[in-house]
C-alpha atoms as one frame of an Amber mdcrd trajectory, in Angstrom:
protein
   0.000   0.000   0.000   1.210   3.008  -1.187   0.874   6.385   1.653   1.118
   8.967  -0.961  -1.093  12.496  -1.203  -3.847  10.712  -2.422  -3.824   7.853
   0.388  -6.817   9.224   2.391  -8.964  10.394  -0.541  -8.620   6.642  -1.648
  -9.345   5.185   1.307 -12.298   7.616   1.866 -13.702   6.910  -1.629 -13.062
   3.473  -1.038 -14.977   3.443   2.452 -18.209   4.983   0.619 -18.304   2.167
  -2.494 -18.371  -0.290   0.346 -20.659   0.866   2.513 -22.958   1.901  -0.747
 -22.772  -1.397  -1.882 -22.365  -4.377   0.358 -25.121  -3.796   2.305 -27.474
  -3.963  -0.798 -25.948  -7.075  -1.386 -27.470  -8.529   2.089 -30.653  -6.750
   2.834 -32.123  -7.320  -0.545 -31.139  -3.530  -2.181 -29.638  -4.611  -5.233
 -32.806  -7.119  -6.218 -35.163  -4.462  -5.295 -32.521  -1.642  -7.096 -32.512
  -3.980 -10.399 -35.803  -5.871  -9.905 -38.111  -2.910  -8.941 -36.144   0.261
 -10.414 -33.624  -0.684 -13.557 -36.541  -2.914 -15.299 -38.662  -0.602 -15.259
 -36.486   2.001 -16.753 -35.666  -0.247 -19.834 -33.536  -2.959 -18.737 -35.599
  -5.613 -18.220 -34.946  -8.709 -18.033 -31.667  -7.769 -17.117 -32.020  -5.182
 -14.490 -31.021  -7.377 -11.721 -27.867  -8.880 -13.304 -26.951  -4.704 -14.490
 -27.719  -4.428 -10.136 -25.373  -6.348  -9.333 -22.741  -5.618 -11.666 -22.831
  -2.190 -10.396 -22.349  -3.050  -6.845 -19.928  -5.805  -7.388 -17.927  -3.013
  -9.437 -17.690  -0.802  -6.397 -16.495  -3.324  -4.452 -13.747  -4.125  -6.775
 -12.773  -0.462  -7.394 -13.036   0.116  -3.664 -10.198  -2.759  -3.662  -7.924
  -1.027  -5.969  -8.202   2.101  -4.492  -7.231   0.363  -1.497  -3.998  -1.214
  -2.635  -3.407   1.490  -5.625  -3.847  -0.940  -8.464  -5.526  -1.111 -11.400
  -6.765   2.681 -11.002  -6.910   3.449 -15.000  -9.522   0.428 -15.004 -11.168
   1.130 -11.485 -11.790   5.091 -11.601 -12.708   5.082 -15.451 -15.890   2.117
 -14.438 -16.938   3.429 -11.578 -17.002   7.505 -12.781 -19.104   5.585 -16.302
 -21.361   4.193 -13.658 -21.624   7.377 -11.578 -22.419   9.678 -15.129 -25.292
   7.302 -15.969 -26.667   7.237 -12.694 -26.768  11.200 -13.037 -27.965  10.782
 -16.457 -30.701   8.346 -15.320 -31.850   9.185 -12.039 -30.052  12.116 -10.174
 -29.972  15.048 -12.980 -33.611  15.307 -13.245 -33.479  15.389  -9.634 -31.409
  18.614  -9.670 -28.544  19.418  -7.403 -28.829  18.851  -4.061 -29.012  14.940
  -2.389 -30.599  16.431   0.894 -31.513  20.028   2.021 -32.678  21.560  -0.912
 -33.751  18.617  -2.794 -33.813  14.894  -2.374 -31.429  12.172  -4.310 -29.614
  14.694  -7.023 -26.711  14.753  -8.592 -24.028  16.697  -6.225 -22.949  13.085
  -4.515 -21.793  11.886  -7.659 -19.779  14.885  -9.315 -18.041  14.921  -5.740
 -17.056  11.157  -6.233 -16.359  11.612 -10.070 -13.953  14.628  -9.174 -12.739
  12.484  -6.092 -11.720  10.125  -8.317 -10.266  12.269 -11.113  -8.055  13.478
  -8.335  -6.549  10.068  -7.270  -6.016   9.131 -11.113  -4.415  12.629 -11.872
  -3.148  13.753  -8.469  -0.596  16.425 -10.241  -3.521  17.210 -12.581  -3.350
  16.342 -16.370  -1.924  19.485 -17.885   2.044  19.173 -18.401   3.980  22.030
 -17.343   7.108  21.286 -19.374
């Protein structure tokens, strides 16, 4: 494991894929998130399989952020999933996940920039 600048911000991203997925995976989330929700949006039948691809891609990018591997492959999955879930779900929602609105889209442009960070920690313009 690698305690470089971006060693918390990894473990903190890390910390909310798990916790935003693995409990799904026990109290019946992900069925009802891909049985209930992603169906009947357009995926059916598949919307339970799409469910727990999502989750079980946290979890793996939640690994590699944790032991700084695979990051390319980890950070450019999850921020996909994150764009489509704005796309789908929390842009028509609008901004704000609590306060002055309910389930929008500011949770996941935190995590996509979050995540842009730990991939590009110097940034990704070369000052040569």
């Amino acid at each position: 494991m690698n305690f470089n600048s971006t060693f918390l911000l990894r473990i903190a991203v890390a910390i909310i894929l798990l916790v935003h997925s693995v409990p799904g995976m026990f109290n019946g989330g992900i069925n009802a998130f891909g049985n209930l929700y992603l169906d009947a949006v357009g995926f059916a039948p598949f919307g339970l399989y799409l469910a727990w691809l999502i989750k079980l891609s946290h979890v793996a990018a939640a690994v590699c952020l944790i032991f700084e591997r695979f990051l390319k492959w980890a950070v450019g999955i999850t921020i996909a999933v994150l764009v489509a879930g704005i796309v789908m779900i929390h842009g028509r929602e609008g901004w704000f996940v609590v306060g002055g609105g309910r389930n929008g889209m500011e949770f996941n442009f935190l995590l996509i920039v979050a995540l842009l960070t730990i991939l590009f920690p110097k940034g990704w313009v070369k000052n040569d």
